[in-house]
N, CA, C and O of each residue as an XYZ file, in Angstrom:
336
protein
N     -16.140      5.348     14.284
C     -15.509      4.069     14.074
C     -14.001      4.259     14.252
O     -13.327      5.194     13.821
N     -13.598      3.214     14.957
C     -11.933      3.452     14.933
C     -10.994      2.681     14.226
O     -11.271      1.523     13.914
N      -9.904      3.198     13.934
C      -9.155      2.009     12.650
C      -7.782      1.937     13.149
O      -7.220      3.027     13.258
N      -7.261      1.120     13.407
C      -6.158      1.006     13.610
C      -5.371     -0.158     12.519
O      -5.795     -1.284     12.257
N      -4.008      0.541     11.945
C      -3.153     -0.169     11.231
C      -2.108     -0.844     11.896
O      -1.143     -0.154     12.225
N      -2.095     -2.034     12.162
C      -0.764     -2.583     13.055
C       0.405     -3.721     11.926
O       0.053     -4.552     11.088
N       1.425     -3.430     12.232
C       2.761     -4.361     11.370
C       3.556     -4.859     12.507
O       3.671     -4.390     13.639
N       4.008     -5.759     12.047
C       4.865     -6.266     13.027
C       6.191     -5.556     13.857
O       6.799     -5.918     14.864
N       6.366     -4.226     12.839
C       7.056     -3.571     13.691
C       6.434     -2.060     15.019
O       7.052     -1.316     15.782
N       4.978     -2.238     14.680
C       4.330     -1.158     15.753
C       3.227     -1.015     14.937
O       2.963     -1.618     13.896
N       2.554     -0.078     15.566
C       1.049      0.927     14.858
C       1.484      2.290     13.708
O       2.147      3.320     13.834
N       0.840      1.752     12.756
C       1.145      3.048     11.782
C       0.271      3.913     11.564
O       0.576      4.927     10.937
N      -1.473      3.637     12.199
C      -2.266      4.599     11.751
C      -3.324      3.739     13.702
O      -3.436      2.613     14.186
N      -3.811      5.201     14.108
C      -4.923      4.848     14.471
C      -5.806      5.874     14.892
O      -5.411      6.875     15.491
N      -6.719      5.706     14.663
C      -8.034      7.076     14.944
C      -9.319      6.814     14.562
O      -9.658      5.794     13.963
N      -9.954      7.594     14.850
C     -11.508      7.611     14.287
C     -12.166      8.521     13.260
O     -12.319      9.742     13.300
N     -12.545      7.567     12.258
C     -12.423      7.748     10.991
C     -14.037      7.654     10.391
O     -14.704      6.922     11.121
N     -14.734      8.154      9.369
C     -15.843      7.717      9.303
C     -16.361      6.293      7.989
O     -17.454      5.813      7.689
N     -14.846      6.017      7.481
C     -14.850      4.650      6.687
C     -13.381      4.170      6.429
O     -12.452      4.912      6.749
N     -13.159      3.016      5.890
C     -12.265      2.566      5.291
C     -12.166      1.583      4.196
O     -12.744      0.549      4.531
N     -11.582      1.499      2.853
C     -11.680      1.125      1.853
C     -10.304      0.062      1.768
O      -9.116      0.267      2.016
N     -11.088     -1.236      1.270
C      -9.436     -1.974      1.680
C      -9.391     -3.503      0.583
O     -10.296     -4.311      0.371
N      -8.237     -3.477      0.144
C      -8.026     -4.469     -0.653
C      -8.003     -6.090     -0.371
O      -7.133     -6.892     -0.035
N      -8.992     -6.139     -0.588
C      -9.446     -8.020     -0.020
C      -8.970     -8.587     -1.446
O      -9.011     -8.080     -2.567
N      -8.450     -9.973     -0.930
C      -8.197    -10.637     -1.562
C      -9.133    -11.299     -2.746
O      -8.436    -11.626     -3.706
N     -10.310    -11.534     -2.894
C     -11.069    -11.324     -3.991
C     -11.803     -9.617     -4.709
O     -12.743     -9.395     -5.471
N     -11.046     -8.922     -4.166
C     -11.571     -7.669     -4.675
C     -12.043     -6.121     -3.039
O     -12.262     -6.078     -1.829
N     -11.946     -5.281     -4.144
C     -11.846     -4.407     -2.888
C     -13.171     -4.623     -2.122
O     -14.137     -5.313     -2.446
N     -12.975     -3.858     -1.021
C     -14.237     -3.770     -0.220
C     -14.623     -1.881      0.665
O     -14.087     -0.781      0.533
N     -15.245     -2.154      1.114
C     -15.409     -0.515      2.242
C     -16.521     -1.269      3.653
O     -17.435     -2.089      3.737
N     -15.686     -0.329      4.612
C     -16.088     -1.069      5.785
C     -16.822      0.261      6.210
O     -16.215      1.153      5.617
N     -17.850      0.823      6.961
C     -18.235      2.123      7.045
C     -19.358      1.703      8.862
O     -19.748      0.562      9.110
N     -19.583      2.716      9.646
C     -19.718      2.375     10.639
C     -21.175      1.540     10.671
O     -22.155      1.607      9.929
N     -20.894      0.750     11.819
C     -22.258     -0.131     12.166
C     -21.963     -1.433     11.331
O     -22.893     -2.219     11.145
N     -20.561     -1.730     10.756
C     -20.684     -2.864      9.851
C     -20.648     -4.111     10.784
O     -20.292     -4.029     11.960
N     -21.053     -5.312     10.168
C     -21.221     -6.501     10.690
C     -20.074     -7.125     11.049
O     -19.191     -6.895     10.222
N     -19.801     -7.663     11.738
C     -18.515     -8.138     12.028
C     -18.052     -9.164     10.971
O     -18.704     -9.931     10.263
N     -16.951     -8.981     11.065
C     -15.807     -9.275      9.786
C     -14.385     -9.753     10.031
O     -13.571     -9.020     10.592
N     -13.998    -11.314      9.501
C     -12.319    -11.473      8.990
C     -12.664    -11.353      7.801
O     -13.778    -11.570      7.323
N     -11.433    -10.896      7.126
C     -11.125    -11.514      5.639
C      -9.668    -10.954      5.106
O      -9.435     -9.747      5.174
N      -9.124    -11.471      4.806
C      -7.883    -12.121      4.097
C      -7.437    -10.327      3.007
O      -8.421     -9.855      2.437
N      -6.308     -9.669      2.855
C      -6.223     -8.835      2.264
C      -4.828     -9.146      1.583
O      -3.882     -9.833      1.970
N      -5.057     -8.296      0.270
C      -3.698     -8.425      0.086
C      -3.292     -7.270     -0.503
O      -4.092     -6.342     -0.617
N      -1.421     -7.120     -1.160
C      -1.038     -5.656     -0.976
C      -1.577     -5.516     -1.680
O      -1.965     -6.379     -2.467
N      -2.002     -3.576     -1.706
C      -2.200     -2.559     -2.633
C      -2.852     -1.811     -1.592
O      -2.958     -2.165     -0.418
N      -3.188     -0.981     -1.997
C      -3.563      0.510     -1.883
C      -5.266      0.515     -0.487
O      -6.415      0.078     -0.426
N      -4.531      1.123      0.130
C      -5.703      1.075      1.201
C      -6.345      3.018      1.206
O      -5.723      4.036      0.904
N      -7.648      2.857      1.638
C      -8.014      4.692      1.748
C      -8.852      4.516      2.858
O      -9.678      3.603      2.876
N      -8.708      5.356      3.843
C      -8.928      5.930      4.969
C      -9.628      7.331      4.885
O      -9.169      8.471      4.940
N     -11.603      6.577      4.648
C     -12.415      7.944      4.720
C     -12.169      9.024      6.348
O     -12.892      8.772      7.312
N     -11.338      9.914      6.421
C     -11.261     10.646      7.882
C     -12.376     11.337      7.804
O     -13.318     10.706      8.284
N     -12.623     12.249      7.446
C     -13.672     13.173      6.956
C     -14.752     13.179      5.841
O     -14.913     12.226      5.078
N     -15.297     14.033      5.813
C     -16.121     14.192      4.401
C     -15.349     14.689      3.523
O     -15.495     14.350      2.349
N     -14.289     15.665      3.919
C     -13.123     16.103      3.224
C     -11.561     16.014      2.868
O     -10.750     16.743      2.298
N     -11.541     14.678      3.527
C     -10.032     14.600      3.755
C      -9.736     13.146      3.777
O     -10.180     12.440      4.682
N      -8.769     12.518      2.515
C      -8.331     10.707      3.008
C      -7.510     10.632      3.135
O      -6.734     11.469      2.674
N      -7.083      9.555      3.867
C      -5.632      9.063      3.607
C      -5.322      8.034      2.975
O      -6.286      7.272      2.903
N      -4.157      7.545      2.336
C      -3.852      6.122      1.519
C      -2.734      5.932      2.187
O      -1.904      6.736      2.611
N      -2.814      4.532      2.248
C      -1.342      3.505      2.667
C      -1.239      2.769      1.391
O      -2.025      2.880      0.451
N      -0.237      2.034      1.440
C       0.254      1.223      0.163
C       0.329      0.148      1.483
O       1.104      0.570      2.342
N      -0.134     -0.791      1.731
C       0.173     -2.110      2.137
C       0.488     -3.306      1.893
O      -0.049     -3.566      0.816
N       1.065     -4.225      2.270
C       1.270     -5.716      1.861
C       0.003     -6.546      2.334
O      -0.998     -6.125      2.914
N       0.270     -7.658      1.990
C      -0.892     -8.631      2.526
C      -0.841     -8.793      4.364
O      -0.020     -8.618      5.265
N      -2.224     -9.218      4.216
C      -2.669     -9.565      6.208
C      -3.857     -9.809      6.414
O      -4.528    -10.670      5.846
N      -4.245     -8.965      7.356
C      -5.814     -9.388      7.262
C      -6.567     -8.458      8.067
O      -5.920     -7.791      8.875
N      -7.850     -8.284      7.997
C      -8.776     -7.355      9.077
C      -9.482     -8.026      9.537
O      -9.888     -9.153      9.254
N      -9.746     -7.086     10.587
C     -11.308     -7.992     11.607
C     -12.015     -6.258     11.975
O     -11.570     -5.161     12.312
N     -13.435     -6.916     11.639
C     -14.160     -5.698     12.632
C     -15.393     -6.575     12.983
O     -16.020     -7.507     12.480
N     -15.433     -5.506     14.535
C     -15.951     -6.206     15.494
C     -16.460     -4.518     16.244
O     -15.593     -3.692     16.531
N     -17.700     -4.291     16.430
C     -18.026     -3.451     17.309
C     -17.413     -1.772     16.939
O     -16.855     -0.918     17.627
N     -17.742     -1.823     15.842
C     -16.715     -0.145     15.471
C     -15.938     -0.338     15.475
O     -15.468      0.503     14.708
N     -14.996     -1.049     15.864
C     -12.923     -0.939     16.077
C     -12.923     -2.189     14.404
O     -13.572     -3.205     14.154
N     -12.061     -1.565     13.768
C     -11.376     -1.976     12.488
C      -9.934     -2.432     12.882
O      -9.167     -1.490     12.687
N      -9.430     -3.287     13.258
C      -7.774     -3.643     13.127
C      -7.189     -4.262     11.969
O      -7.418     -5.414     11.599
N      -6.478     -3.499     11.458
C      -6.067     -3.579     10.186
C      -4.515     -4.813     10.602
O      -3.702     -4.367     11.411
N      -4.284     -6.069     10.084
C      -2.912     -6.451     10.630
C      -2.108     -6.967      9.426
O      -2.338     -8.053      8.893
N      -0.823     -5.821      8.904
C      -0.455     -6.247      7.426
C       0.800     -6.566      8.103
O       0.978     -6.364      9.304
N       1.892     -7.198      7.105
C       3.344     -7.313      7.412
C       4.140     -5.870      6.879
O       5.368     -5.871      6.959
N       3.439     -4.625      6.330
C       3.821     -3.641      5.889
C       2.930     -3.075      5.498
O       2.039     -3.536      4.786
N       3.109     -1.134      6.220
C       1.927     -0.091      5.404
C       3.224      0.793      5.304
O       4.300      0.652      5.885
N       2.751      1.897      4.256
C       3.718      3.014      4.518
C       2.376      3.558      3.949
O       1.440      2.879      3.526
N       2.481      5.208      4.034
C       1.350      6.422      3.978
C       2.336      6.714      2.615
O       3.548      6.676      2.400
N       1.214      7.000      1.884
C       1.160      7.378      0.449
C       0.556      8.807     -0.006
O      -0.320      9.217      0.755
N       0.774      9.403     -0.790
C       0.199     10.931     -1.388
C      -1.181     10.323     -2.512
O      -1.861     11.129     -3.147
């Protein structure tokens, strides 16, 4: 599955990943491959990026929104930065 993070000032994350965990506006969610296609509305906090079985990443994001469609995840916030 591929995920890409886009802001209005460029791409901050993109690769293939085997999930992603993301703050929807009524509550979190996880998108993981083969999912059904999807908008929905996000807002800020804390995003995680399953890469591996062993390894995540977190962004801290603002509000935006996702779509998945066919494996590709586009993540579109007005702000991510990568978090520890």
């Amino acid at each position: 599955m591929n995920v890409q993070i886009l802001t209005p000032t460029g791409k901050t994350y993109s690769g293939e990943v085997m999930g992603i965990q993301l703050p929807g506006i009524t509550g979190s969610f996880e998108v993981l491959k083969n999912h059904a296609p999807l908008v929905s509305a996000l807002k800020a906090g804390k995003l995680k990026i399953l890469v591996d079985k062993t390894r995540n990443e977190f962004y801290q994001i603002e509000e935006g929104f996702v779509e998945v469609l066919n494996n590709q995840v586009t993540v579109m916030v007005e702000g991510a930065k990568a978090v520890e």
